[in-house]
C-alpha positions as CSV (number, residue, x, y, z in Angstrom):
1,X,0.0,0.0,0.0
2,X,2.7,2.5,0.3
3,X,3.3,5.0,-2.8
4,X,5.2,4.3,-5.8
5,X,8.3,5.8,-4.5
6,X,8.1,3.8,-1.5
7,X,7.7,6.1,1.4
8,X,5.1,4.9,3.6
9,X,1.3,6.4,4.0
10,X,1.9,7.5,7.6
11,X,4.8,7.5,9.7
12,X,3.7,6.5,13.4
13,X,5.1,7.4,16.5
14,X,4.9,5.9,19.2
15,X,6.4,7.8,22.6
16,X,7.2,5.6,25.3
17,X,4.7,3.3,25.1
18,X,4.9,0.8,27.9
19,X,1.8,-2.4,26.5
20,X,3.6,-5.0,24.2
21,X,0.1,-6.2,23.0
22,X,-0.8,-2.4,22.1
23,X,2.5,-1.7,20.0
24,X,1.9,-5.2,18.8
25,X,-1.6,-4.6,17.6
26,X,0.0,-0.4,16.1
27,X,2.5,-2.4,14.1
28,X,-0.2,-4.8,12.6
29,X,-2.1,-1.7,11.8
30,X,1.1,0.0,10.6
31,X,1.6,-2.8,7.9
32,X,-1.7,-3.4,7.1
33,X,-2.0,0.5,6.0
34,X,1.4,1.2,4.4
35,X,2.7,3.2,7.1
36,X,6.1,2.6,8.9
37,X,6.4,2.6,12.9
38,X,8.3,4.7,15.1
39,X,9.2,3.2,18.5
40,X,10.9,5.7,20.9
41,X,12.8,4.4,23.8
42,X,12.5,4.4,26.7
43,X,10.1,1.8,26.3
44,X,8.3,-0.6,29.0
45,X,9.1,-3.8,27.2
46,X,12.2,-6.1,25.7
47,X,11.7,-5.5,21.6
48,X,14.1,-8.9,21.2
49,X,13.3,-11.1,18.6
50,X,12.5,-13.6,21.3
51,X,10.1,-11.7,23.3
52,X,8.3,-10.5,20.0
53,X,7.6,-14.0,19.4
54,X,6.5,-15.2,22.9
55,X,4.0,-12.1,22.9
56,X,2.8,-13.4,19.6
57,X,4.0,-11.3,17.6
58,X,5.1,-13.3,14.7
59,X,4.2,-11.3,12.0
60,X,6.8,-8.6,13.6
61,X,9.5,-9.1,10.3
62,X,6.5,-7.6,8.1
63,X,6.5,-4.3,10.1
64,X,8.2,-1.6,9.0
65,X,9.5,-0.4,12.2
66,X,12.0,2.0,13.4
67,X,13.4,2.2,16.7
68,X,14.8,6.2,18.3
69,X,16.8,6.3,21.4
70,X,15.1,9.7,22.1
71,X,12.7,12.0,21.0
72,X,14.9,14.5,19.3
73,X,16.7,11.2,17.5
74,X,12.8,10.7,15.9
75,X,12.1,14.0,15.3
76,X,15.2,14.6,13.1
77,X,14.9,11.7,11.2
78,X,11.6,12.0,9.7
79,X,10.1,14.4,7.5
80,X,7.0,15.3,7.1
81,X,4.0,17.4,8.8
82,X,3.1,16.2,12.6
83,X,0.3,16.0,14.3
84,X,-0.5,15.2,17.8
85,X,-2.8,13.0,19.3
86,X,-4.1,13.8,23.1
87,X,-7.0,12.6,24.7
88,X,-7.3,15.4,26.7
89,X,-7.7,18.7,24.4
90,X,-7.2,19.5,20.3
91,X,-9.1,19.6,17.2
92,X,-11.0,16.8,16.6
93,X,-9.4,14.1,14.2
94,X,-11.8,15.1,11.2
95,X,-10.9,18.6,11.4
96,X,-7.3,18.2,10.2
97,X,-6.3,17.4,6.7
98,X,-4.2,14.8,6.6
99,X,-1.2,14.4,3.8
100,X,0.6,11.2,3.0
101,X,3.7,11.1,4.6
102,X,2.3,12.6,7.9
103,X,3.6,12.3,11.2
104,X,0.8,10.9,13.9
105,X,2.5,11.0,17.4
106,X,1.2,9.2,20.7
107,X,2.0,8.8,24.0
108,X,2.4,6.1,26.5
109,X,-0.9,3.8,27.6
110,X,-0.5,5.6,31.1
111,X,-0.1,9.7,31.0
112,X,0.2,10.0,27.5
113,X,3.1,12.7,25.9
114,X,2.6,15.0,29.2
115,X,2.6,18.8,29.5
116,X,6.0,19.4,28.8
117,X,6.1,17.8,25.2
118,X,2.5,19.6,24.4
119,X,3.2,22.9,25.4
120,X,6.6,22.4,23.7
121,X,4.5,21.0,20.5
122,X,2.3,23.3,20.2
123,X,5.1,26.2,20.4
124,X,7.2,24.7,17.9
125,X,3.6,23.4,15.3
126,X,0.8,25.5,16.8
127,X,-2.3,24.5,18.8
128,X,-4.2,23.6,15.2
129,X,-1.8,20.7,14.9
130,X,-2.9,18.8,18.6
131,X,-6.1,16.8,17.7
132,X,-8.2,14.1,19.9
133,X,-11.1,11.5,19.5
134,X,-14.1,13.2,21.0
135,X,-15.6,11.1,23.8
136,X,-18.6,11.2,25.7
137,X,-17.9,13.3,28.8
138,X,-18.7,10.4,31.5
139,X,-17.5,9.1,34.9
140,X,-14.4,6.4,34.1
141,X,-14.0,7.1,30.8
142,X,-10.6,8.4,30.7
143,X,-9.7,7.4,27.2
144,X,-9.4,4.9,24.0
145,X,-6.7,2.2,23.9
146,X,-3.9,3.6,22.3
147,X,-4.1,0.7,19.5
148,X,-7.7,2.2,18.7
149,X,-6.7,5.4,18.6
150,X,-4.3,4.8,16.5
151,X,-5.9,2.6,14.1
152,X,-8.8,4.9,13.9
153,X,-6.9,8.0,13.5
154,X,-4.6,6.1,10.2
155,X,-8.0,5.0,8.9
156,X,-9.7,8.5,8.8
157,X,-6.1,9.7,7.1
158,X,-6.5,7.0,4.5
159,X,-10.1,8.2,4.1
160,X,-8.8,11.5,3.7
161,X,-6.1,10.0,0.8
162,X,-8.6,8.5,-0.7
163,X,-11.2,11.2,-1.2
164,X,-8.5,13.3,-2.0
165,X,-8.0,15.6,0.4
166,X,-4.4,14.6,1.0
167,X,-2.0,14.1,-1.7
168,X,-3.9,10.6,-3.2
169,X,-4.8,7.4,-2.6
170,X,-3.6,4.8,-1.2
171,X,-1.8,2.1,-3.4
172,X,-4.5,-0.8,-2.7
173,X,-7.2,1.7,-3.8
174,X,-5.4,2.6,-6.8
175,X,-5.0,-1.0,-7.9
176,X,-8.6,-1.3,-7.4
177,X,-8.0,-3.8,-4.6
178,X,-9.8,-1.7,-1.9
């Protein structure tokens, strides 16, 4: 699904994130959609070989993942415009317009990014680039698993390829496959 000159849908970052089964069930999504992963240390969870396997994760090799040391280390290495995803405050999702090649970042299952990296965010790429998944307002309901998030969020950017509204669609859609 990725474009002609190989660069992927979405690039996908993932800050810190401390649930193998989550980045497990991101990276599925990630190859599914022609997007490539970012994983940015430090995370809460061996990324061996062996422990991908025992978690189930077999299908790991067909993930186009990258691993970052830091933040700054992911940030220089990829192109591309970034959004933020926060389930606290932000646009919602549909109000954006996604372009192939964009950057969705996330933070860990517990706190998220944090106040810090959002006020720093939105310095450096303006409040108009932090979006969320509107929820009901209800007691307990804190959130969406980050693997929903993210899968939703990807999906409405493909929607968004698709119709146009980006720069195209995806591959599988152009080869009539979708």
């Amino acid at each position: 699904m990725n474009t002609a000159d190989d660069h992927p849908n979405f690039e996908i970052v993932l800050l810190n994130p401390e649930i193998p089964n989550n980045t497990g069930n991101i990276g599925r999504t990630a190859a599914a959609t022609g997007c490539r992963l970012h994983v940015v240390h430090p995370i809460g969870f061996d990324m061996g070989e062996k422990a991908l396997r025992r978690a189930g994760l077999d299908y790991w090799s067909q993930v186009d993942c990258v691993e970052h040391e830091t933040w700054h280390d992911c940030d220089r290495s990829v192109d591309g415009g970034s959004w933020l995803l926060t389930a606290r405050r932000g646009r919602p999702i549909w109000d954006a317009a996604f372009r192939r090649g964009d950057r969705l970042i996330f933070g860990r299952e517990s706190e998220g990014v944090g106040a810090d990296f959002t006020r720093d965010f939105e310095t450096t790429h303006g409040a108009d680039r932090i979006l969320t998944l509107p929820m009901v307002d209800a007691p307990g309901i804190r959130s969406l698993n980050l693997a929903t998030t993210v899968a939703v969020v990807v999906y409405e950017g493909l929607r968004q390829l698709r119709t146009g509204a980006g720069t195209g669609p995806p591959e599988a859609e152009k080869a009539g496959e979708g």
